[in-house]
N, C-alpha and C positions, 0 to 999 in steps of 0.2 A: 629275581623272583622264581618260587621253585624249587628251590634247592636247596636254602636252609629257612628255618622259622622267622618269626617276627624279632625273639630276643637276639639272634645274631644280625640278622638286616639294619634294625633299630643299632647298634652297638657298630657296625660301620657307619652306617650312615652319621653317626656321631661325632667321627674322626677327620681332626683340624676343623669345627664347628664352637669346641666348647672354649672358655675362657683356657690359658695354659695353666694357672693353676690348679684345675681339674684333670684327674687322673682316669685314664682310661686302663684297666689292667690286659698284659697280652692275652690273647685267647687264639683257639683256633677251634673251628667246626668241621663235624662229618655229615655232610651232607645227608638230605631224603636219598635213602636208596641203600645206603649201607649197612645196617641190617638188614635186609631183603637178601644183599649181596653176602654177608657170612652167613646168612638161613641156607642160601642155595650152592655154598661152597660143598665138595666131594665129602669133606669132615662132617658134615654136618646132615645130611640127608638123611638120616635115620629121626634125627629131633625136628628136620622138618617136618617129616611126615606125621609122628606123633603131637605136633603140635597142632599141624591143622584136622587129625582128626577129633583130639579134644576138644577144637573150638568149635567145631562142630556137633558134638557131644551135650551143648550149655543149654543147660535147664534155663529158659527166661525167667521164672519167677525165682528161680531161685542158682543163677549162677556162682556163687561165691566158692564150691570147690572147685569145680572144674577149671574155673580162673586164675585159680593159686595154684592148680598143675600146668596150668601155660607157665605162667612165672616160673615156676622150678623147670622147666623145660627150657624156656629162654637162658637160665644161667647156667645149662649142661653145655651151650654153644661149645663149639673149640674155634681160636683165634683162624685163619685160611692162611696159607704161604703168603709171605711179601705184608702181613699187615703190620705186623711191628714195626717191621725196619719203614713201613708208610706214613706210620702216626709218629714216629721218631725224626723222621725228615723232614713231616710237615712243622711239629713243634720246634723243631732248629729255626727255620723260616720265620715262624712267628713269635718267638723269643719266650716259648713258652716250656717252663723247666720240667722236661719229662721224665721223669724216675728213670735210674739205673736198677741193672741188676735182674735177677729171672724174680724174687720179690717184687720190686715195684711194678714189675709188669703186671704178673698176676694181680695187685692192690689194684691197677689201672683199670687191666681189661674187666676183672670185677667189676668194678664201679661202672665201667659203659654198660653193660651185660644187664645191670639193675634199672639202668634207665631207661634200657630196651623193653625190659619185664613189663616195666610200667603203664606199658600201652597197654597191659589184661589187667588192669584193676577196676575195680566195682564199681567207683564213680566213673569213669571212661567207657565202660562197655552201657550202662545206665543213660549217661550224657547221648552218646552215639545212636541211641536204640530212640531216645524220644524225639531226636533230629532228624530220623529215619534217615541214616545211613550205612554202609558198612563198615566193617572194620578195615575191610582192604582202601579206603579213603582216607583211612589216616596216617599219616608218614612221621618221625622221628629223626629230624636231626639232632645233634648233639654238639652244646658248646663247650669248650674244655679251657678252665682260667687257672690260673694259681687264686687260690684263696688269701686275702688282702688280710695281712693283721691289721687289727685296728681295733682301740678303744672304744668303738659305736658303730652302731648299722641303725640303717634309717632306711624308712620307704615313705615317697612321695607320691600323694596323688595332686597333681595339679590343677584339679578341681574337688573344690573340698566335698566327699561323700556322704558327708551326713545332711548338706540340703543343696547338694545339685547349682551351686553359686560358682559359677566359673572366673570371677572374679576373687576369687579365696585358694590357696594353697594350703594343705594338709598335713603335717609332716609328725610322724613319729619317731622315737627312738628309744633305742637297748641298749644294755651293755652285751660286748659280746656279739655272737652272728645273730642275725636277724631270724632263723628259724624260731627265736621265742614269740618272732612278732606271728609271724603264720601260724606257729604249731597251737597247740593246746596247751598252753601253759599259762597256769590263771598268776594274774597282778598284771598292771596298767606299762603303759610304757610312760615316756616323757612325750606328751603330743601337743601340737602346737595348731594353733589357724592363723595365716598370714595374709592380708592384704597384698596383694600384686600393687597395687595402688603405693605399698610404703613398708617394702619389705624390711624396713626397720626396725618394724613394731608388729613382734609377732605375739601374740594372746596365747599364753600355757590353758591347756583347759585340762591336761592328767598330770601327775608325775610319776617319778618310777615308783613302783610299787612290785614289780615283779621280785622274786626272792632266788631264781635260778636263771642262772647265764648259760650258754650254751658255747665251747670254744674248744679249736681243733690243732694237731701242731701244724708246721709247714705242707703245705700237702698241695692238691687240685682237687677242683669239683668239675663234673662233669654236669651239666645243665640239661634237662631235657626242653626241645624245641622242636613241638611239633606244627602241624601245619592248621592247627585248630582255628585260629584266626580266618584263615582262607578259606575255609570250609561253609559254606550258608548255612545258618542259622545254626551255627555249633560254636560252645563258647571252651574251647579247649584251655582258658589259662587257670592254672591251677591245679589241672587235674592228674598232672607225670609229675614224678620224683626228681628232684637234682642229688646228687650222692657226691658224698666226699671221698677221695680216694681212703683216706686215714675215718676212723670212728670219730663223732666228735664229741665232748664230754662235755657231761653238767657241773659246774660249780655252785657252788653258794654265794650269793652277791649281800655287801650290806652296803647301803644307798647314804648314810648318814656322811660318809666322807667324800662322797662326789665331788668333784670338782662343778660339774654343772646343778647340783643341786643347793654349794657352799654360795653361789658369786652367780647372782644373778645377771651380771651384765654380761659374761661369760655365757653364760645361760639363752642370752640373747643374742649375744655376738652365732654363737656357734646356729642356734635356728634358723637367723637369717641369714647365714649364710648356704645353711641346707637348700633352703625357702627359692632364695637366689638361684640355686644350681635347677631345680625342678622347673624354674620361670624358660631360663635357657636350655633347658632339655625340649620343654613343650616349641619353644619358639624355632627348635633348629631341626626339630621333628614334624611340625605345623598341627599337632591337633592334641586334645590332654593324654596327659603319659603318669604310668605307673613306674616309678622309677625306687631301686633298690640300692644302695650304696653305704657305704663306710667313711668313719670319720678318724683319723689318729690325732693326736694331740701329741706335736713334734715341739723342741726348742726353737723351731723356725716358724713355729704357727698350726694354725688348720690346715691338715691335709684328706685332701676331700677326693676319693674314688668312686667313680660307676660303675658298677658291676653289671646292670641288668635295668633294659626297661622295654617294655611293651605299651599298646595305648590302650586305656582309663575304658577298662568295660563300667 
């Protein structure tokens, strides 16, 4: 506790818990305190200073430039001696595949740098200001995974949200990353409500309807994890960017040739087993969980990844 957010704690705390057909992807975090620590690197002391006097600079009613120049301040950072060759050793350790070459670095540190930003954006400074707290209370770890191909992204709530029935399980799904399920992007997903009681028999209440997929090539995302959670009465999920090292692109999807829209039992087999995986997330975590993950459809079956989960605001 301390040192990195809920989504990496949650994501150990995971490990040798879940059935072995559930796939945990490698990751590694940078703890609260690192950016603080490249803010206060020798490189860097001139964008310190113009950062904190910007944020001091913020119109309350109306923060929204001044915001956007922290952000562009944050990505002027320069990386401090020793951190490549840091973040290089630690992803050795945790079998997590970190880009070669002075390119991927740059795509890398990019992407940390943006997740850094994120702490001055408009919902965050807004969230923070009616919690009455400071900004200096909120910290940003960062989790760093290889992004999981896969045929499907799902998020589970294991208590179903639309009436508060903790006996009901929730489960959506996309084709593609899950950002179409967060982001703004209009059309339905595939969504399901499951009894805990007989997660056999899960009831379809949407189908896909969405018309754009979102999908990226081999890459890492870098996760923002802050301390939001830990903070009284401050609801930080939600509110920071996760980035992809690589851009990741829109396709066009057409839903008629699905395989889970063709073969209902398919259809079923694969929810409940979603269904399943969020029953045993809640139960090795003890309380209900928002849980994020992937499905590919292999010759050998269902292969089911967790990427990410935090607990059920």
């Amino acid at each position: 506790d301390g040192v990195v957010g809920a989504k990496s704690k949650n994501l150990a705390g995971l490990r040798g818990k879940l059935p072995s057909a559930v796939e945990l992807p490698p990751s590694m975090s940078l703890p609260f305190g690192t950016f603080e620590a490249v803010l206060a690197a020798s490189e860097n002391l001139q964008v310190a200073r113009q950062l904190a006097a910007t944020y001091d600079q913020l119109d309350e009613a109306h923060p929204g430039q001044k915001l956007e120049e922290c952000r562009a301040l944050v990505l002027q950072l320069q990386a401090p001696s020793g951190l490549q060759e840091s973040l290089v050793g630690a992803a050795a350790v945790a079998g997590v595949p970190w880009p070669v070459g002075a390119d991927g670095w740059e795509a890398a540190f990019g992407a940390l740098k943006a997740v850094w930003a994120s702490q001055y954006n408009e919902r965050s400074y807004v969230s923070l200001r009616k919690a009455g707290l400071p900004h200096s209370q909120l910290c940003m770890a960062v989790l760093v995974q290889r992004v999981v191909p896969a045929d499907y992204a799902f998020v589970i709530h294991t208590v179903n949200p639309s009436t508060n029935d903790t006996s009901e399980i929730y489960v959506e799904m996309v084709r593609g990353l899950g950002e179409t399920l967060v982001g703004n992007y209009s059309g339905r997903a595939l969504a399901a409500v499951v009894p805990k009681s007989n997660l056999d028999s899960p009831k379809v209440v949407s189908f896909f309807s969405k018309s754009v997929g979102l999908f990226v090539p081999e890459t890492l995302i870098f996760r923002s994890d802050s301390n939001g959670e830990d903070l009284d009465g401050y609801a930080g999920a939600g509110l920071y960017d996760s980035i992809t090292m690589h851009p990741m692109y829109e396709a066009e999807i057409s839903h008629s040739e699905d395989a889970l829209m063709r073969d209902p039992a398919l259809r079923s087999q694969v929810l409940s087993a979603v269904a399943r995986l969020g029953l045993d997330v809640e139960q090795a975590l003890g309380s209900p969980q928002d849980v994020e993950g992937v499905v590919e459809m292999t010759s050998q079956g269902l292969r089911i990844t967790v990427v990410q989960t935090r607990p059920q605001m």
